[in-house]
C-alpha positions in Angstrom: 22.1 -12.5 -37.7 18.6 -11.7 -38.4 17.4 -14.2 -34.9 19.4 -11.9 -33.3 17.6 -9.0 -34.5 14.2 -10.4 -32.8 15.7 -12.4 -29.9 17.6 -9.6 -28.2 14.4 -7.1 -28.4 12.3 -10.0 -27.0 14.7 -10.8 -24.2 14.6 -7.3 -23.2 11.5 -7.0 -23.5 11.3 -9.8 -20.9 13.7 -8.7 -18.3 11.5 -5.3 -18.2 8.4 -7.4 -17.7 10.2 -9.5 -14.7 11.4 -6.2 -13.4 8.4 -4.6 -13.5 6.4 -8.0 -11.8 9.5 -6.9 -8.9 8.1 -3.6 -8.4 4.5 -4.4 -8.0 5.4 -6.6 -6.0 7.5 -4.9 -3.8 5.3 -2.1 -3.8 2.3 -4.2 -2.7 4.7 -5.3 0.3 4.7 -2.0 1.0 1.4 -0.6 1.0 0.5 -3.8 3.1 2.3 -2.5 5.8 1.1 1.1 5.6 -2.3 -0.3 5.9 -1.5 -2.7 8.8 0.5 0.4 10.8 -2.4 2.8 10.3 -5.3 0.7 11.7 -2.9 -0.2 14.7 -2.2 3.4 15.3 -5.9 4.3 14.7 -7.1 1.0 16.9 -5.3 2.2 20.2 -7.2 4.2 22.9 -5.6 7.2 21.5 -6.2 6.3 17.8 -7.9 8.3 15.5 -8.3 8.5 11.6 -5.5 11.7 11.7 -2.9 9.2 13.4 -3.7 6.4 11.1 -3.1 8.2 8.0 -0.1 9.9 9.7 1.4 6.3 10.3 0.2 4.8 6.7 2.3 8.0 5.3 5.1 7.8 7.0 5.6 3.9 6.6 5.2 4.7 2.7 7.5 7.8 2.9 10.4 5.7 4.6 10.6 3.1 2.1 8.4 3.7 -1.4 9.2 7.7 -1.8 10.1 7.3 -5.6 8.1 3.9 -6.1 4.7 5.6 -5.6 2.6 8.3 -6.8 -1.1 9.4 -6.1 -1.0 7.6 -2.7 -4.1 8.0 -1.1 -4.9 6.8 2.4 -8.6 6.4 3.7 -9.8 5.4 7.1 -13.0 4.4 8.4 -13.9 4.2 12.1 -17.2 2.9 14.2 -17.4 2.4 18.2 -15.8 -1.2 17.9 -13.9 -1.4 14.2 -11.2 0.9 12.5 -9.8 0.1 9.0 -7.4 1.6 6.7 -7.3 1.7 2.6 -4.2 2.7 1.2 -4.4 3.2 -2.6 -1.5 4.0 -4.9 0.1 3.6 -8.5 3.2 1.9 -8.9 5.7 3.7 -10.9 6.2 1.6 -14.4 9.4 0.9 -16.8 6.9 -0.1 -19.3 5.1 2.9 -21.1 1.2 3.0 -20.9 1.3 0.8 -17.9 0.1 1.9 -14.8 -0.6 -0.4 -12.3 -2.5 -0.2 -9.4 -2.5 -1.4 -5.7 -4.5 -1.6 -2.7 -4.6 -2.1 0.9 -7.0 -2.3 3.5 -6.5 -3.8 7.2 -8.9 -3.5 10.0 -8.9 -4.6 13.8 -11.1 -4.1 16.7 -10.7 -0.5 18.7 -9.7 -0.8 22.2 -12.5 1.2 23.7 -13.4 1.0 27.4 -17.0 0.0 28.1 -18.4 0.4 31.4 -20.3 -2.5 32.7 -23.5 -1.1 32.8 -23.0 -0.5 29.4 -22.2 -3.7 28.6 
């Protein structure tokens, strides 16, 4: 009776943890691919940093509404290079945990270039 006492509490202590290892997971899958749709969007002709983040939100509102909170989504663009950070905390089942995750992905910008420019 009294292993019982410990084990069970231990046990569920250690389905929450392999839960919680699901979610961050998950949630990183996630935030990956917000980062990888905003720099595409940014990185066309008719990219900018407004329809990166626009893209990055949207891919994170369609499928991690409830997982995340304080998203934030940064971009950074030069003539030739546009990247995008996504940055968010992971709802937790454990109390006092709070993990966090990041994103960034960058590509080249299509940009025309004139040849005397070249």
């Amino acid at each position: 009776m009294t292993t019982a006492v410990l084990a069970i509490p231990i046990a569920m202590l250690i389905v929450l943890l392999i839960v919680q290892a699901a979610l961050v997971s998950h949630a990183q899958a996630i935030v990956d691919a917000a980062a990888q749709d905003g720099a595409q969007a940014g990185q066309g002709a008719s990219g900018n940093e407004d329809v990166a983040r626009a893209a990055a939100q949207s891919t994170i509102g369609t499928y991690a509404e409830n997982l995340l909170s304080n998203v934030h989504i940064s971009s950074h663009t030069s003539r030739s290079q546009f990247s995008v950070t996504v940055e968010a905390t992971v709802k937790s089942l454990i109390p006092g945990y709070r993990p966090t995750i990041s994103s960034t992905a960058a590509g080249s910008r299509e940009v025309f270039i004139p040849v005397n420019q070249r």
